[in-house]
gemmi code that builds the backbone of each chain (N, CA, C; Angstrom):
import gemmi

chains = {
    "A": [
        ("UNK", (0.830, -1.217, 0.000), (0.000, 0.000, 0.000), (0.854, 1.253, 0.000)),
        ("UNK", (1.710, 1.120, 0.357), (3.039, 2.239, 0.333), (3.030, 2.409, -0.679)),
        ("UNK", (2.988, 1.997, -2.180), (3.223, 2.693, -3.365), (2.390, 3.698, -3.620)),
        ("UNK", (0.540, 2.799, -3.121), (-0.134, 3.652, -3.314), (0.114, 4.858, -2.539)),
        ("UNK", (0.050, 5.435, -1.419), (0.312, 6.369, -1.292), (1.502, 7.449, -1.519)),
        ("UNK", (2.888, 6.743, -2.441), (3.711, 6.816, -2.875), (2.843, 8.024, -4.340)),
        ("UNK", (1.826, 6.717, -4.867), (1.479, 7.604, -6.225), (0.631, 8.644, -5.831)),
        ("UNK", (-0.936, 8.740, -4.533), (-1.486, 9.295, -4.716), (-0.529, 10.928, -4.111)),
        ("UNK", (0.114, 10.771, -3.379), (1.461, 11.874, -3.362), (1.421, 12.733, -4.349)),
        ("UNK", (1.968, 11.993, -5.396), (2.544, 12.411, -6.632), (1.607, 12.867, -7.106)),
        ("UNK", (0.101, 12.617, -6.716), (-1.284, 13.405, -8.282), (-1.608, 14.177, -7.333)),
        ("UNK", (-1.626, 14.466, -5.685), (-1.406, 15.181, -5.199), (-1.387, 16.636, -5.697)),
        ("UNK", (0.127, 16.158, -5.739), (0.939, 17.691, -5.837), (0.442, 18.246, -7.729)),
        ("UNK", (0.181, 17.332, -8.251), (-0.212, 17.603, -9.563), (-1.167, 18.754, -9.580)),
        ("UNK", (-2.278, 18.156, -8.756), (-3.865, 18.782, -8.778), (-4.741, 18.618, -7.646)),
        ("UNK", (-3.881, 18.560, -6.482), (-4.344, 18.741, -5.648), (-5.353, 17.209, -5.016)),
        ("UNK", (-6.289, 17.658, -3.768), (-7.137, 16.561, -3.535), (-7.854, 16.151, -4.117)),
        ("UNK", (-8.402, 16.991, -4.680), (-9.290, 17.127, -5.923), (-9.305, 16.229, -7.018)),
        ("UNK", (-8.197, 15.901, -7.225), (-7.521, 15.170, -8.749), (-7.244, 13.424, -8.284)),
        ("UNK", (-6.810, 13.713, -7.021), (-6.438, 12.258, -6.334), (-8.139, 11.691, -6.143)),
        ("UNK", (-9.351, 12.543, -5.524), (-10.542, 11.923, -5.956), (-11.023, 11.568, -6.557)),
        ("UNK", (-10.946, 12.025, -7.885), (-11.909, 12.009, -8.961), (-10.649, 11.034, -9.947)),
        ("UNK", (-9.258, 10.793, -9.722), (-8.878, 9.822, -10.248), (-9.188, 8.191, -9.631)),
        ("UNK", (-9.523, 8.420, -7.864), (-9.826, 7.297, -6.987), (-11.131, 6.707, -7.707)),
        ("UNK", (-12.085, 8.295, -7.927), (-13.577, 7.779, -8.146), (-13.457, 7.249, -9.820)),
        ("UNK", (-12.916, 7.939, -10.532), (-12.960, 6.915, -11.956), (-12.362, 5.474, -11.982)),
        ("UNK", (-11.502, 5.128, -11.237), (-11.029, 3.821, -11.033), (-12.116, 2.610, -10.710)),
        ("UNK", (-12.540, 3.225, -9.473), (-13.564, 2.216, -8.710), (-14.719, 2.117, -9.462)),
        ("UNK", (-14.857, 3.264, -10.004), (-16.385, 2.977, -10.961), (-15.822, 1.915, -12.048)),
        ("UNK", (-14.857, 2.192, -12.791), (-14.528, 1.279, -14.230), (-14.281, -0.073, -13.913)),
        ("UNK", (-13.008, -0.199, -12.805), (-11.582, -1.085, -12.111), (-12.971, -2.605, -12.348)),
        ("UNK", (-14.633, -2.656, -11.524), (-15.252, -3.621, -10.724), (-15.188, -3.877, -12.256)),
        ("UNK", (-16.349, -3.738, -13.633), (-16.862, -3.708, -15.056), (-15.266, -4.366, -15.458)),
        ("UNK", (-14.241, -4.029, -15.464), (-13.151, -4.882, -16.217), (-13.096, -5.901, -15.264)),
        ("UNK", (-12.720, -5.913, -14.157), (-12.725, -7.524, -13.393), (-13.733, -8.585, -13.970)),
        ("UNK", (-14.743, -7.780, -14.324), (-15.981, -8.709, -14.252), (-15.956, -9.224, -15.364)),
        ("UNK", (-15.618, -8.445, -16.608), (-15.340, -8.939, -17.930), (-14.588, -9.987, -18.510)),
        ("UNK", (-13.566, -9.874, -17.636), (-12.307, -11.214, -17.274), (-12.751, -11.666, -17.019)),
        ("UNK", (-13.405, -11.761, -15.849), (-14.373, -12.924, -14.863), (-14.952, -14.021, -15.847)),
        ("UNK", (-15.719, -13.024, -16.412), (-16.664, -13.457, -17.730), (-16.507, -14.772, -18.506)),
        ("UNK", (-15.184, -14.085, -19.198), (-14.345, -15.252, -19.920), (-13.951, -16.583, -19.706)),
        ("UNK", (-13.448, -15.738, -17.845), (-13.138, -17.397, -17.551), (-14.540, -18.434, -16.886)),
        ("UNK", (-15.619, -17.212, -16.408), (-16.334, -18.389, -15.942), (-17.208, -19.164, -17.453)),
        ("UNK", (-17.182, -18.295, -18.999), (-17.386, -18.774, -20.026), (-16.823, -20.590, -20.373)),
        ("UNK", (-16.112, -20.693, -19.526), (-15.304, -21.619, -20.272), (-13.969, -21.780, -21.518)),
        ("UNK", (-13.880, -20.508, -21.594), (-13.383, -20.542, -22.970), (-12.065, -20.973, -23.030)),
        ("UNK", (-11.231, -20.521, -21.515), (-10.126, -20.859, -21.403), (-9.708, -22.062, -21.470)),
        ("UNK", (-10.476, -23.161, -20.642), (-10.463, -23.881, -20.345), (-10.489, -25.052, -21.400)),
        ("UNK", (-11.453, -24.514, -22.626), (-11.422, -25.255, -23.971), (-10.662, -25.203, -24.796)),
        ("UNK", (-9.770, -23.803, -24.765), (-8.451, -23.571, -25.008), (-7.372, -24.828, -24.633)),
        ("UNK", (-7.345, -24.620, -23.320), (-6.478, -25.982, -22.589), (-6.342, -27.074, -22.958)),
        ("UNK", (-7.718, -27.472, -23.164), (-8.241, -28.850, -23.435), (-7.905, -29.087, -24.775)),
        ("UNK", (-8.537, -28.465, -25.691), (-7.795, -28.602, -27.163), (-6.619, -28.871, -27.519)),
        ("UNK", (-5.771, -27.725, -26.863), (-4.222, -27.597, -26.944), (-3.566, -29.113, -26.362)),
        ("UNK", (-4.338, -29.656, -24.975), (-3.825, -30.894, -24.451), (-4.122, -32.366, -25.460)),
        ("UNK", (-5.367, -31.651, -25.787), (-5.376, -32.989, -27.049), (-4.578, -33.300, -28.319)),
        ("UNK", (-4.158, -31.850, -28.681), (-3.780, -31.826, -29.639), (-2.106, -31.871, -29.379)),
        ("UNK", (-1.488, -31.999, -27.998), (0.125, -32.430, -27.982), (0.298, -33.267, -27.982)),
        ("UNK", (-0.889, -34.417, -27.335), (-0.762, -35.836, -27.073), (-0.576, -36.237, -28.638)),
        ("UNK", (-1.471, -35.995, -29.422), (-1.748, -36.982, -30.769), (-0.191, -36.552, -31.432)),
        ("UNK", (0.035, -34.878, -31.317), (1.652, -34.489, -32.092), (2.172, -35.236, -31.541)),
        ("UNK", (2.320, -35.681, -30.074), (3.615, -36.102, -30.054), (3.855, -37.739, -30.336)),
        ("UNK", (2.969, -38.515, -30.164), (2.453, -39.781, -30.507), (3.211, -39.845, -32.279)),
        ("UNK", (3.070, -38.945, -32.978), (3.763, -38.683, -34.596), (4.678, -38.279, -34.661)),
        ("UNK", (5.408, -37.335, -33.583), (7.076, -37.092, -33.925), (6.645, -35.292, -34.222)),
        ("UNK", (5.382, -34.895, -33.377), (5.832, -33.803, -34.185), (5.918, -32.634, -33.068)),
        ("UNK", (7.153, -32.645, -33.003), (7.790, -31.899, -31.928), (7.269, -30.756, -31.633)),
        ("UNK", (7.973, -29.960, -32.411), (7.321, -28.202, -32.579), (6.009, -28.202, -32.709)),
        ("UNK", (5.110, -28.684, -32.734), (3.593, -29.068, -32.742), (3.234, -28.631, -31.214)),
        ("UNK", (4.101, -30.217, -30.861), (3.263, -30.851, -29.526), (4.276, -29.536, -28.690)),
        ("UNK", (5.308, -29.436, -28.554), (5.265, -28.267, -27.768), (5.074, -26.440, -27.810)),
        ("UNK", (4.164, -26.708, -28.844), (3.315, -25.277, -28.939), (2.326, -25.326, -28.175)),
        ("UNK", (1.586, -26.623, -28.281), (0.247, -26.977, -28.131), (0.641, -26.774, -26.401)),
        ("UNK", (1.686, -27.919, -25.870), (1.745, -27.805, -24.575), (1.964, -26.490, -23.811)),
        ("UNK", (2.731, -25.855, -24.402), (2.883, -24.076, -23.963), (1.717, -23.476, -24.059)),
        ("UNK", (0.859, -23.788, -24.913), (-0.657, -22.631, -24.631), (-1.424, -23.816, -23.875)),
        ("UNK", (-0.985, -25.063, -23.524), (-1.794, -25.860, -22.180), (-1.393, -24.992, -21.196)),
        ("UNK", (-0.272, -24.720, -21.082), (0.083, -24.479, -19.843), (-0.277, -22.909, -19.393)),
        ("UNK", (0.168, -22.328, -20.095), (-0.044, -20.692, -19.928), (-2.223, -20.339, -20.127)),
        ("UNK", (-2.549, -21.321, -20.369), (-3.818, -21.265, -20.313), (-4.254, -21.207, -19.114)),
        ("UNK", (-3.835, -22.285, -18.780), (-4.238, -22.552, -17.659), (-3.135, -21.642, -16.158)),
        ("UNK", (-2.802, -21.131, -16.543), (-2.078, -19.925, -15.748), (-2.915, -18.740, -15.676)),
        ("UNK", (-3.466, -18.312, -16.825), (-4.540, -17.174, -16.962), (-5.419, -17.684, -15.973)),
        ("UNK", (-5.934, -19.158, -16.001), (-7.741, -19.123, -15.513), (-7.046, -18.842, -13.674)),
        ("UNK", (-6.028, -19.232, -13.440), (-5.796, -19.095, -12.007), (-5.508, -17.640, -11.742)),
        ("UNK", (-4.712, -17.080, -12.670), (-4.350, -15.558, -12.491), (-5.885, -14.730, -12.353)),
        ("UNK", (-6.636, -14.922, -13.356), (-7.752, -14.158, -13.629), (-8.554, -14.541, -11.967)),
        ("UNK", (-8.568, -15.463, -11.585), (-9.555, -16.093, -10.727), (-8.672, -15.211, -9.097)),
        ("UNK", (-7.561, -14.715, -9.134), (-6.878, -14.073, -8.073), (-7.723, -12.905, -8.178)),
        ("UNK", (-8.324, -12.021, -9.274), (-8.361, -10.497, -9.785), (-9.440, -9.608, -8.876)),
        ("UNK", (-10.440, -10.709, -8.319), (-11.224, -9.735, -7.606), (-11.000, -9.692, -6.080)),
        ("UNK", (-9.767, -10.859, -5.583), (-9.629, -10.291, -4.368), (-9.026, -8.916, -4.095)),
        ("UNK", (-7.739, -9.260, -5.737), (-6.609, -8.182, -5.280), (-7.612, -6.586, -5.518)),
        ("UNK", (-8.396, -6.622, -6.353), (-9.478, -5.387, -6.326), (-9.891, -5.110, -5.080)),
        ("UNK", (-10.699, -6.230, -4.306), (-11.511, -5.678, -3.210), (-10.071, -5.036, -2.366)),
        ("UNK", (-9.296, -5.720, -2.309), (-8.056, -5.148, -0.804), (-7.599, -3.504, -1.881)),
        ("UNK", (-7.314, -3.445, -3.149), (-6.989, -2.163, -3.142), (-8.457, -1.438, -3.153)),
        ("UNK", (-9.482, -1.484, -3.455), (-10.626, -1.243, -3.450), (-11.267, -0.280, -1.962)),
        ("UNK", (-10.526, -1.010, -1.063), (-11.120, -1.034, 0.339), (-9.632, -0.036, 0.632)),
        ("UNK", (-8.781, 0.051, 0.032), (-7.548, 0.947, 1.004), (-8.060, 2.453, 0.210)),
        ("UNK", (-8.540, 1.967, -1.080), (-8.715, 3.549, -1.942), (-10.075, 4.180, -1.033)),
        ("UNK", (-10.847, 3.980, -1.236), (-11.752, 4.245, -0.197), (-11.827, 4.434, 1.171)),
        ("UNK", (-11.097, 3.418, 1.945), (-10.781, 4.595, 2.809), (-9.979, 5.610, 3.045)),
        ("UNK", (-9.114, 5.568, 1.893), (-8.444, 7.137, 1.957), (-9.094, 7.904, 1.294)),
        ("UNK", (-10.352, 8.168, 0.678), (-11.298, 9.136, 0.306), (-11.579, 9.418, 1.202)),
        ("UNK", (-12.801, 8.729, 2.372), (-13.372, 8.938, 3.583), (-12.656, 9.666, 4.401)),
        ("UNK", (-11.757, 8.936, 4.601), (-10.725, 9.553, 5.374), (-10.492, 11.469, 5.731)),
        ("UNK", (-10.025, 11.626, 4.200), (-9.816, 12.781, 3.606), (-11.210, 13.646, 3.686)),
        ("UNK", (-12.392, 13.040, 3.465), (-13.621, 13.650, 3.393), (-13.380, 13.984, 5.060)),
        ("UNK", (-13.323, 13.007, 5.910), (-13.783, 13.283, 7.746), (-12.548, 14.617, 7.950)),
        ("UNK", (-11.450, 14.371, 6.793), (-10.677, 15.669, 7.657), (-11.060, 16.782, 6.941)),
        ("UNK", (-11.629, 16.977, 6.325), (-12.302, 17.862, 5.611), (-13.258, 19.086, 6.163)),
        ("UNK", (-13.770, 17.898, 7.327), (-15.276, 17.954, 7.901), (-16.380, 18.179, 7.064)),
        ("UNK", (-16.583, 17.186, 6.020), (-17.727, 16.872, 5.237), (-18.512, 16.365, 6.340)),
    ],
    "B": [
        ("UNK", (-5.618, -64.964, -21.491), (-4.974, -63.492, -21.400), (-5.444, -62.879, -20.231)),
        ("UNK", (-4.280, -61.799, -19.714), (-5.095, -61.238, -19.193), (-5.356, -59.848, -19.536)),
        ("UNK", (-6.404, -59.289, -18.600), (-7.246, -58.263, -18.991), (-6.929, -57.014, -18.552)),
        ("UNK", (-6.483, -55.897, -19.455), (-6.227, -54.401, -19.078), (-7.339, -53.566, -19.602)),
        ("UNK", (-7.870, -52.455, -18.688), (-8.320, -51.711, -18.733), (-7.553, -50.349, -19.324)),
        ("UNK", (-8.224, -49.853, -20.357), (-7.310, -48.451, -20.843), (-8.423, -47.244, -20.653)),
        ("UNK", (-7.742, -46.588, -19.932), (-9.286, -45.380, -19.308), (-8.310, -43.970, -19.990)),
        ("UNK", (-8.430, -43.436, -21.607), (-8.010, -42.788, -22.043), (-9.083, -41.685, -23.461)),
        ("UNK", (-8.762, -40.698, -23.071), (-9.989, -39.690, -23.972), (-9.447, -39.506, -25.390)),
        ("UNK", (-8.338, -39.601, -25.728), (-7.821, -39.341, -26.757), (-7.682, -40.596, -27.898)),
        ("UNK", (-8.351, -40.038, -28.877), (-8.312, -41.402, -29.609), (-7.218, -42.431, -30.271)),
        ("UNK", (-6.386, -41.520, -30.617), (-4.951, -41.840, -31.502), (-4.300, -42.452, -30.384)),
        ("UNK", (-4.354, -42.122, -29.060), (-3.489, -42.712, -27.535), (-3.886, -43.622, -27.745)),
        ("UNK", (-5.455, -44.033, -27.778), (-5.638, -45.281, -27.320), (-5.403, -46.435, -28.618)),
        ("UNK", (-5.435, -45.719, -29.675), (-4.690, -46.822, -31.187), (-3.548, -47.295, -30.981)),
        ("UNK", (-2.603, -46.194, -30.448), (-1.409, -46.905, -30.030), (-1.438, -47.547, -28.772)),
        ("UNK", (-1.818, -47.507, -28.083), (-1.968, -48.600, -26.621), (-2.252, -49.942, -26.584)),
        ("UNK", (-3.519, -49.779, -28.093), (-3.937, -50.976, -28.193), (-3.005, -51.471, -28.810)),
        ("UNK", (-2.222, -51.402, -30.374), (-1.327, -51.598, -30.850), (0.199, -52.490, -30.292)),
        ("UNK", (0.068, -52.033, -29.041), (1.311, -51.807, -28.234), (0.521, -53.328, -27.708)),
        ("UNK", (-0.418, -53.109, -26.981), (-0.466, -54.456, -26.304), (-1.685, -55.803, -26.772)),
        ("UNK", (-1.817, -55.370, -28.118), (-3.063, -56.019, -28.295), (-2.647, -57.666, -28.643)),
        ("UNK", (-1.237, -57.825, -28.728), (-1.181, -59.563, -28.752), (-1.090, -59.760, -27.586)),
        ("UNK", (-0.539, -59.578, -26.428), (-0.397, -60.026, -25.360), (-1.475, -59.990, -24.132)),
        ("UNK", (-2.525, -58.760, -24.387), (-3.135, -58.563, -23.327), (-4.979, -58.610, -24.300)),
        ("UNK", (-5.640, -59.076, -23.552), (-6.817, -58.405, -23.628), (-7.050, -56.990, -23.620)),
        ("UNK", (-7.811, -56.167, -24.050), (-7.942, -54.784, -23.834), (-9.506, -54.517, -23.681)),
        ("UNK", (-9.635, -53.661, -22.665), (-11.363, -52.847, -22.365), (-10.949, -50.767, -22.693)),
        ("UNK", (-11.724, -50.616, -23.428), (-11.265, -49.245, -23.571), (-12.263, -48.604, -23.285)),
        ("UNK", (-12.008, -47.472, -22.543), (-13.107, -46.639, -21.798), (-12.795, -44.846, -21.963)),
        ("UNK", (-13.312, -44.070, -21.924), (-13.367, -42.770, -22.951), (-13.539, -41.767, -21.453)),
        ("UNK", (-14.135, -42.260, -20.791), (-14.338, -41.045, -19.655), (-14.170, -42.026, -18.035)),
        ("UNK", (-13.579, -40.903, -17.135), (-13.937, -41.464, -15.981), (-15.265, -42.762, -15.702)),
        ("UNK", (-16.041, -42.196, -15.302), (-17.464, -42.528, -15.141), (-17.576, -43.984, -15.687)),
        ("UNK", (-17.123, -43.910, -17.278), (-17.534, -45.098, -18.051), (-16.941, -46.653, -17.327)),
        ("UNK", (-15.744, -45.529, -17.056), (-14.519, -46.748, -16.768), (-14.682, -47.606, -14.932)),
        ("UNK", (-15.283, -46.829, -14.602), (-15.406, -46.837, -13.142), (-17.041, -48.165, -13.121)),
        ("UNK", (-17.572, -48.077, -13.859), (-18.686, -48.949, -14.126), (-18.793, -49.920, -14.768)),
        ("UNK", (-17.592, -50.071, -15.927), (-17.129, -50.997, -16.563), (-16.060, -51.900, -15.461)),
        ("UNK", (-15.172, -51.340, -14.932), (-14.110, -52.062, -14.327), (-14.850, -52.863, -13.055)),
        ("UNK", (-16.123, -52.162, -12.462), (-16.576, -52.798, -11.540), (-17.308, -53.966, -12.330)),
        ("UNK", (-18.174, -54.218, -13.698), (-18.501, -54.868, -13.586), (-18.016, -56.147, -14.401)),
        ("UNK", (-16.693, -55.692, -14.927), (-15.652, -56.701, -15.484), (-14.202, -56.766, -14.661)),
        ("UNK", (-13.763, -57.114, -13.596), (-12.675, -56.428, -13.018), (-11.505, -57.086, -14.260)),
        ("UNK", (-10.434, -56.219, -14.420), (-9.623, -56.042, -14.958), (-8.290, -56.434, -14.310)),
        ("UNK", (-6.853, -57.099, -14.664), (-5.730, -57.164, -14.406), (-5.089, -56.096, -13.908)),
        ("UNK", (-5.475, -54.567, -14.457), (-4.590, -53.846, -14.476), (-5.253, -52.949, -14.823)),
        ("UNK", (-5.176, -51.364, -14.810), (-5.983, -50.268, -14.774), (-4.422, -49.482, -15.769)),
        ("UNK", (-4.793, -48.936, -16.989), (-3.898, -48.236, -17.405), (-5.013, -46.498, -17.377)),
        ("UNK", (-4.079, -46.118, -16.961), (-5.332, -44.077, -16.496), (-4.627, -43.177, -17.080)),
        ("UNK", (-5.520, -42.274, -17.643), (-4.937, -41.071, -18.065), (-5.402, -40.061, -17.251)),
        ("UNK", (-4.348, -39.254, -16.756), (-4.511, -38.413, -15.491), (-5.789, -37.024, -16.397)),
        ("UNK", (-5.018, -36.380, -17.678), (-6.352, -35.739, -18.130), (-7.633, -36.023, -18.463)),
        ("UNK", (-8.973, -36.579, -18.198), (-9.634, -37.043, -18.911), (-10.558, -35.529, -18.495)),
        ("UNK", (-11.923, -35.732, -19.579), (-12.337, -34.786, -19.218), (-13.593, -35.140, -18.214)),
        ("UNK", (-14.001, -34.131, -17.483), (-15.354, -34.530, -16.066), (-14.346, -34.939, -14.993)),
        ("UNK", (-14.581, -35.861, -14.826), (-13.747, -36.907, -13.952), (-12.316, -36.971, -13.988)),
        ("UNK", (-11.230, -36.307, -13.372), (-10.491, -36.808, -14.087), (-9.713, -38.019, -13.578)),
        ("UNK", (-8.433, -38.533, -13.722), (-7.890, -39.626, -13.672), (-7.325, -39.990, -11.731)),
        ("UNK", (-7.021, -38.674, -11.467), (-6.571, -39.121, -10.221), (-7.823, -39.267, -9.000)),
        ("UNK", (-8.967, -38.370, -9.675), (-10.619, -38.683, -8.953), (-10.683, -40.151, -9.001)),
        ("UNK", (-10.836, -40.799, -10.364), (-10.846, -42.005, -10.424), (-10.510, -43.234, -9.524)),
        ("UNK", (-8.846, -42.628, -9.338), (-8.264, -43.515, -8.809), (-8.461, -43.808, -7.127)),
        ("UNK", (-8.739, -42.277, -7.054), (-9.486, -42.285, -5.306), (-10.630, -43.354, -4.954)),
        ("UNK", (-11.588, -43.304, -6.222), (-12.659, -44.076, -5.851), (-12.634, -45.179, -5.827)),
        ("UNK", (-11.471, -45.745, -6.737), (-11.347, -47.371, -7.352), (-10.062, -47.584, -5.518)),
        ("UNK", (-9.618, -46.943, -5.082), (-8.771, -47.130, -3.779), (-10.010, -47.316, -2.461)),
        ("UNK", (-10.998, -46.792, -2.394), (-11.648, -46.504, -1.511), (-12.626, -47.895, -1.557)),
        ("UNK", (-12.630, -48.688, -2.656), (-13.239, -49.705, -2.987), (-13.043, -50.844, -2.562)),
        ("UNK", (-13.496, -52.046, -1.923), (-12.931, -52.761, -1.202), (-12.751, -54.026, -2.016)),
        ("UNK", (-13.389, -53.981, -2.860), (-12.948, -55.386, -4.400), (-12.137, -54.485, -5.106)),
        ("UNK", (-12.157, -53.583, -5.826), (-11.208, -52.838, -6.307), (-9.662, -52.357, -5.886)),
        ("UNK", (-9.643, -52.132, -4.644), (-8.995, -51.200, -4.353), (-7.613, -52.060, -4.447)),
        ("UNK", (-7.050, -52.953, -4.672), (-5.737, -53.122, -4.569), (-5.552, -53.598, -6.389)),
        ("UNK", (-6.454, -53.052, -7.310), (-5.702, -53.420, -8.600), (-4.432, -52.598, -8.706)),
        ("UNK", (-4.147, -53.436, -9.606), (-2.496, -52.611, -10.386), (-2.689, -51.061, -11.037)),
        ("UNK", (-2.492, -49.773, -11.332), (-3.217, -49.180, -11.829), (-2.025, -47.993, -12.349)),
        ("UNK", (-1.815, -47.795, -13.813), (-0.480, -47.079, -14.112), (-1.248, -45.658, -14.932)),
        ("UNK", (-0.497, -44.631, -14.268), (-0.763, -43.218, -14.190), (-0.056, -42.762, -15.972)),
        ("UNK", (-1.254, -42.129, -16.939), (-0.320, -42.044, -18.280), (-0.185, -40.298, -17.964)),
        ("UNK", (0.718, -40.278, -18.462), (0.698, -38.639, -17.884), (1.368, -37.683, -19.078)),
        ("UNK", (0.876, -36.807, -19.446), (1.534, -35.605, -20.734), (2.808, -34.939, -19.733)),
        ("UNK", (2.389, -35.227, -18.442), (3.005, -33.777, -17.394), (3.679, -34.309, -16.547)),
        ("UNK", (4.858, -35.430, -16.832), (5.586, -36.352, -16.554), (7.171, -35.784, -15.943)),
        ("UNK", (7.429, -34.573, -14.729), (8.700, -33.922, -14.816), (9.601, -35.019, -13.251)),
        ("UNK", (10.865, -34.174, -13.174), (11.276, -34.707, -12.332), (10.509, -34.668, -10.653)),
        ("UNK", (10.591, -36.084, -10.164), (10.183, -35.531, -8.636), (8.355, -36.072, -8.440)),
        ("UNK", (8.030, -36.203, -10.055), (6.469, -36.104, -10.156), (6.253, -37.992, -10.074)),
        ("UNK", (7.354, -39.044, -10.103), (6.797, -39.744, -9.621), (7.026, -39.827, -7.985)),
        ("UNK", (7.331, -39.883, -7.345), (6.613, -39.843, -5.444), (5.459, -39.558, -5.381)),
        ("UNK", (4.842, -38.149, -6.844), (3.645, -37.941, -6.418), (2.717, -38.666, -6.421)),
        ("UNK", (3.159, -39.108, -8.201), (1.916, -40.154, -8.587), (2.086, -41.548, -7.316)),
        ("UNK", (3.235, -41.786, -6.731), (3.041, -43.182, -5.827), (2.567, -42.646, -4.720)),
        ("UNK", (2.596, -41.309, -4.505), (1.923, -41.254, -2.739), (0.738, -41.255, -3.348)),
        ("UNK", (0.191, -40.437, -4.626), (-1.390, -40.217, -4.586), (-1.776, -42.001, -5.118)),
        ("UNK", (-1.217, -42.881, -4.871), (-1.446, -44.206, -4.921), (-1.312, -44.822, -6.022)),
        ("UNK", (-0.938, -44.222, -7.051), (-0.344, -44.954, -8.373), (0.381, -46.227, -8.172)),
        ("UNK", (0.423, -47.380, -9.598), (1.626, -47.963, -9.043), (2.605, -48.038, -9.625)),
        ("UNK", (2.465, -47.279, -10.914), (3.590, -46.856, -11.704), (3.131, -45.790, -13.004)),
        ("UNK", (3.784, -44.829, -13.015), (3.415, -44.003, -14.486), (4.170, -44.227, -16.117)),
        ("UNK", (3.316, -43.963, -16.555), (4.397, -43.747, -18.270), (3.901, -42.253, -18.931)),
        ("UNK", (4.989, -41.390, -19.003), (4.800, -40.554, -19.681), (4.433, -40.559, -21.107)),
        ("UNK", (3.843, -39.643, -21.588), (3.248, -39.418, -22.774), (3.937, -38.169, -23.483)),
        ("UNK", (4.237, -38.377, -25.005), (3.689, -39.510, -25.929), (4.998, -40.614, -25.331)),
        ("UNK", (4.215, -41.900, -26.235), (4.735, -42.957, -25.570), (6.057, -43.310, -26.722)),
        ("UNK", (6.880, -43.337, -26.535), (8.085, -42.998, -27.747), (8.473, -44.634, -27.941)),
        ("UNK", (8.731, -45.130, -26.532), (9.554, -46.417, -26.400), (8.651, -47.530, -25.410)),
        ("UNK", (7.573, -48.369, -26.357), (6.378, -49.253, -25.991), (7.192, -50.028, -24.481)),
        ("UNK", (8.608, -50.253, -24.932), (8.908, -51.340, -24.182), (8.663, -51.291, -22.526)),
        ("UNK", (8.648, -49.653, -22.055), (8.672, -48.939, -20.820), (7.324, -49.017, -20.096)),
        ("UNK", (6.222, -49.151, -21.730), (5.075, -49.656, -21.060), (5.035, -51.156, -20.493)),
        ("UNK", (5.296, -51.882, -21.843), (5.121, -53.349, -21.584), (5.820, -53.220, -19.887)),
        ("UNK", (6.959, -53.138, -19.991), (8.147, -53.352, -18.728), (7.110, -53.411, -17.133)),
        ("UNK", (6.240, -52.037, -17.403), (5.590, -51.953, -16.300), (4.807, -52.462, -16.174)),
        ("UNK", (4.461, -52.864, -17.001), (2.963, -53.802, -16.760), (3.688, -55.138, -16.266)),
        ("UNK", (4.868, -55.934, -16.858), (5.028, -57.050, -16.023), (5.391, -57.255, -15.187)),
        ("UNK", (5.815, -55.848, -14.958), (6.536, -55.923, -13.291), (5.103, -55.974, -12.390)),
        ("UNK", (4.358, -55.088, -12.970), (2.543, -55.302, -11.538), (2.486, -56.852, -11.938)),
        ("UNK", (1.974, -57.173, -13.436), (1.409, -58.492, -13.152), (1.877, -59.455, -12.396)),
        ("UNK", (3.494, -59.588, -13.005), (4.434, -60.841, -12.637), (4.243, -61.456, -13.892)),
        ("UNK", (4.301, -61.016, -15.247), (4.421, -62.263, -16.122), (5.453, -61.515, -17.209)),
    ],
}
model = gemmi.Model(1)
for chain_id, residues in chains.items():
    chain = gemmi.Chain(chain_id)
    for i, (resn, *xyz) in enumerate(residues, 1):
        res = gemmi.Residue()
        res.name, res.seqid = resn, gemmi.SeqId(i, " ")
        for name, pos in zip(("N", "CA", "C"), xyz):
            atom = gemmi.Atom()
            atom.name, atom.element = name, gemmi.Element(name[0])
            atom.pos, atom.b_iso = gemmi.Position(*pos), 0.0
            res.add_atom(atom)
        chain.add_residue(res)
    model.add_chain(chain)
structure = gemmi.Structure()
structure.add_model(model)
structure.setup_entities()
């Protein structure tokens, strides 16, 4: 969280509190709509048929000798299936920065005396 | 003869499997978990050859259930695996395997080998 307040520092001094809000508030409005879109994909299946294809299709290459085939196929097995776990991390790491950005709005609002 | 079970989704795998052992062994070929798990109970088999990917079910589910089984549970049962690295057999023998062959299968003899070492023949 130190970076973050490392950056909001820096937009700070740019434009004031002002700028650090309304960059906090465009984030949180957009940040949830792209998680979810990812989300999307992977709870689509699509990745996953990705995987599956790619795994079928190294077994039979390599069963024929065909090297550069079967380890293309196995590299997008694998990195496929790296996405569906990466993607599936995306809305915790949102909610924890989610929840620190917000309360440094509030925060800022109570010293405000809003 | 005796009788192996081949519990594999891929079709060309299982041409060569059969290929590989079809003078010496009987063969039952089964396409999904599920199939194989209902077939083997109601034909028991020599030997369980598994492919750890299958799709639904997959291979090491399988093997939990066919362990947990009390007519089943001590067949022979060899882990085929695409994802065959160092260190990864302990795994397949702690998760109860009793021997793996990596995939693709380059050199039959590594299969045969293992299979007579479970059977004894």
């Amino acid at each position: 969280m130190r970076e973050i307040d490392e950056a909001l520092e820096r937009i700070a001094k740019l434009g004031g509190e002002g700028l650090v809000h309304k960059m906090i508030g465009a984030f949180l409005e957009t940040a949830e709509r792209r998680v979810g879109a990812a989300r999307e994909v992977l709870d689509s299946g699509a990745l996953d048929a990705v995987a599956r294809a790619a795994h079928s299709l190294s077994s039979s290459a390599g069963n024929l000798g065909a090297a550069r085939l079967m380890e293309l196929a196995r590299e997008i097995e694998g990195r496929s299936r790296e996405i569906e776990t990466l993607v599936a991390e995306l809305p915790e790491a949102l909610a924890e920065t989610g929840a620190y950005l917000k309360g440094r709005v509030s925060s800022d609002e109570e010293d405000s005396g809003r | 003869m005796k009788k192996i079970a081949v519990v594999e989704d891929n079709p060309d795998n299982r041409l060569l499997v059969q290929a590989i052992l079809e003078d010496d062994y009987e063969i039952e070929e089964y396409e999904t978990g599920t199939e194989a798990l209902a077939g083997i109970r109601h034909e028991r088999p020599d030997l369980v050859l598994l492919d750890i990917s299958l799709p639904g079910m997959d291979g090491t589910e399988v093997l939990e259930i066919l362990r947990r089984d009390a007519e089943l549970g001590s067949l022979p049962v060899i882990a085929l695996t695409a994802h065959a690295m160092a260190g990864d057999r302990e795994n397949y023998l702690a998760a109860g395997f009793n021997d793996y062959i990596s995939k693709p299968i380059v050199d039959e003899d590594l299969l045969l080998d293992a299979i007579h070492r479970l059977l004894g023949d």
